[in-house]
N, C-alpha and C positions, 0 to 999 in steps of 0.2 A: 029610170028604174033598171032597165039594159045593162048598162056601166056599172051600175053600183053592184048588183048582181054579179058581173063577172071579177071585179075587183075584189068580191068578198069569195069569190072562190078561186081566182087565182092564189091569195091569201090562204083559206084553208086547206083545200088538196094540198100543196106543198107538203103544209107543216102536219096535215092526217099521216102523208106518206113517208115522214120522217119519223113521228113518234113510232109509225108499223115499225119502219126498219129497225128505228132501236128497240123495240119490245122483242122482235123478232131475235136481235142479236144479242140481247145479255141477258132475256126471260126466258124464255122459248126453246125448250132444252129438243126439240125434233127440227131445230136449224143447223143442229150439229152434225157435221158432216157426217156421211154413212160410212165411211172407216172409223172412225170412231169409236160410234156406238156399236160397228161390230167386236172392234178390241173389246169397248167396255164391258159387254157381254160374254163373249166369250175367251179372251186373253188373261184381264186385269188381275184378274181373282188368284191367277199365280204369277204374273209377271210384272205385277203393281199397277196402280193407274196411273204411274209416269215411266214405267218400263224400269222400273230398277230392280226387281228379280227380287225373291227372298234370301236371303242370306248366303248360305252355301248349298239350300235346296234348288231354288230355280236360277238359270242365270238371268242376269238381268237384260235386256234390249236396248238401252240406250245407250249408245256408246260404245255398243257391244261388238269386237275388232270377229268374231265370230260369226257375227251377221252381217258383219261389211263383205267379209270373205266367200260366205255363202248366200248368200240376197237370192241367187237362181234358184237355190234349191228349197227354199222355203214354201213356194205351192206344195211340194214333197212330202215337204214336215209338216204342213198343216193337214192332210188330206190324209195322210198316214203315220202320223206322230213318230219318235225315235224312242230309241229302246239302251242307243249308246252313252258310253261316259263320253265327254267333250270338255273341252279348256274354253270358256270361255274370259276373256283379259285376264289372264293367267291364273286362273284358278278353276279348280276338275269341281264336274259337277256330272251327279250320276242317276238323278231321279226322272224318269221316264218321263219325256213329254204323249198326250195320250190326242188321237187323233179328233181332228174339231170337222164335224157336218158344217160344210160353208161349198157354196157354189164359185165358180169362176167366179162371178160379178164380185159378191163379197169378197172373194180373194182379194180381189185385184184390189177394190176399196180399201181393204185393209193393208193390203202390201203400201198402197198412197200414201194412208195416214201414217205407216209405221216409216219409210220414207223419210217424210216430211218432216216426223216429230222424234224422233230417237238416231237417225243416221244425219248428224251431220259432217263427218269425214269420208261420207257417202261419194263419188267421185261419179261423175256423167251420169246423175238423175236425171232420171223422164218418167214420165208417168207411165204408169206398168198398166198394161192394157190386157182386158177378156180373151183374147186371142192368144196372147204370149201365158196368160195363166194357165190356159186348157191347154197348150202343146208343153208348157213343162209339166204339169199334175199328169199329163196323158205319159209324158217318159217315164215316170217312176210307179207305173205299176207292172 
């Protein structure tokens, strides 16, 4: 009875904790990482939910040789929005970006995701840490 018992759960834990993981990862829309869902929430809605910008209103982020250039400055602009015209991949763009309530963490979160998913001419990525978000956002006030 011992044996069979253990056999029948070496058997199902396994395969319990394989169907978790894949519900977790293709159903389970709070496994998604916290950059993310902070772009989703607060970026997407002008910068698209794959960073391709609106037209000639917002630029876009992916790809975007203006965000490769400035990646430091972006706790900046998030914490205190821009008010300039900018080029971004050769074309001016002049609609204000408006300042986003997010703490260091989320910064940083989000600088990861945007990172990750829209820079990949991006050159010596690391992961952008809490520490380096507050001492830049701390310079540009």
């Amino acid at each position: 009875m011992n044996n069979r018992l253990l056999r029948w759960a070496m058997v199902v834990f396994p395969l319990l904790a394989l169907l978790f993981f894949l519900y977790m990862t293709f159903f389970y829309s709070a496994y998604e990482s916290a950059g993310r869902i902070t772009y989703m929430q607060s970026c997407a809605s002008c910068h698209g939910e794959n960073g391709e910008g609106i037209a000639l209103l917002v630029p876009p982020l992916r790809e975007s040789d203006y965000l490769n250039v400035h990646f430091e400055q972006l706790p900046c602009l998030i914490r205190s929005g821009m008010e300039d015209t900018i080029v971004v991949n050769g074309k001016m763009y002049y609609q204000p970006m408006y300042p986003i309530n997010l703490n260091d963490v989320e910064i940083a979160n989000l600088m990861n995701f945007m990172q990750d998913s829209f820079m990949n001419e991006r050159k010596n990525k690391s992961a952008i840490r809490t520490l380096w978000v507050k001492t830049q956002a701390d310079s540009c006030k």
